[in-house]
N, C-alpha and C positions, 0 to 999 in steps of 0.2 A: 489273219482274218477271223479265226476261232475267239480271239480275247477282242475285237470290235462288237462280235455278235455276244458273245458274254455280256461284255458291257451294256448291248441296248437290252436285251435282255433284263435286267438288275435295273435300269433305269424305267424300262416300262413296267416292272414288277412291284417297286418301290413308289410310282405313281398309282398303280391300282391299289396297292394295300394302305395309302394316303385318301385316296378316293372314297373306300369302302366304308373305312373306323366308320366314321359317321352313321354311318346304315347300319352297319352290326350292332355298334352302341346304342343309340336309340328304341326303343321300347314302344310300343304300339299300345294304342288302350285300349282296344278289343283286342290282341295279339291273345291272352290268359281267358280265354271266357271260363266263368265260375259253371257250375251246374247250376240247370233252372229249377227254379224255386216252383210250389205249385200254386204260392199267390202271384195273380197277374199283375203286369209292372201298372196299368194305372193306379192300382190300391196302395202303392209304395209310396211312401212317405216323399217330400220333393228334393228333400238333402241326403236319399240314400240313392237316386237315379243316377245309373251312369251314364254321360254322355258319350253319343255314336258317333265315335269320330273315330279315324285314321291317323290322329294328331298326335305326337305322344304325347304324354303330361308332363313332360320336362324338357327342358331345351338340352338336345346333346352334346356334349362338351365341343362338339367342333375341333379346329386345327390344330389342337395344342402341341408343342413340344414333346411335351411328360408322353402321351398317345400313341406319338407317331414317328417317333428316334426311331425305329427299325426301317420303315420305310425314308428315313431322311438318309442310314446308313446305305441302303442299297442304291439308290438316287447318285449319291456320291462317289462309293466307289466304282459303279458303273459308269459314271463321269470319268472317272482314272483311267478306268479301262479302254474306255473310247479313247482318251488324250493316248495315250501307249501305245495302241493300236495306232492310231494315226500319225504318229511319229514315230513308228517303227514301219511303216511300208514303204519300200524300194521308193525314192522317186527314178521318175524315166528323163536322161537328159534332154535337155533343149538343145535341139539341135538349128541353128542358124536358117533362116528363110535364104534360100537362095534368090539373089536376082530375078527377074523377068530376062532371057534370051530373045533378043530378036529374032525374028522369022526372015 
């Protein structure tokens, strides 16, 4: 029963750290605020403003392979271990339905 729960373990572990990259990778554009300058931003030039977004300024690499091998590795072997586990547990015999007895 311990290497079934191992396994979902490593397989829910391996989907979160597939899940997450994304989010950690990604970079916020206000995430770095510089120090404020004592000229106010309307007096800035229009190609030095930065835009107030939540956006990040790059698209993050997303699912890739190269990223997320470690999370593909635990996915997998926690698969193993599920298979293992469930063909190593006792089955219980079938035992025959008896008849219906008349009353």
């Amino acid at each position: 029963m311990l290497v079934i729960w191992l396994g979902a373990l490593l397989v829910l572990g391996g989907l979160v750290f597939i899940g997450a990259q994304p989010i950690w990778r990604g970079r916020l554009s206000e995430a770095r605020r510089r120090r404020s300058s004592a000229v106010p931003r309307d007096t800035l030039e229009p190609h030095t403003l930065e835009t107030h977004t939540l956006e990040p300024r790059r698209p993050g690499a997303g699912f890739g392979l190269k990223e997320n091998w470690p999370g593909l590795v635990f996915i997998v072997l926690g698969g193993i271990l599920l298979l293992v586990g469930a063909f190593s547990l006792p089955s219980a015999p079938i035992e025959p339905i008896a008849p219906p007895t008349p009353h």
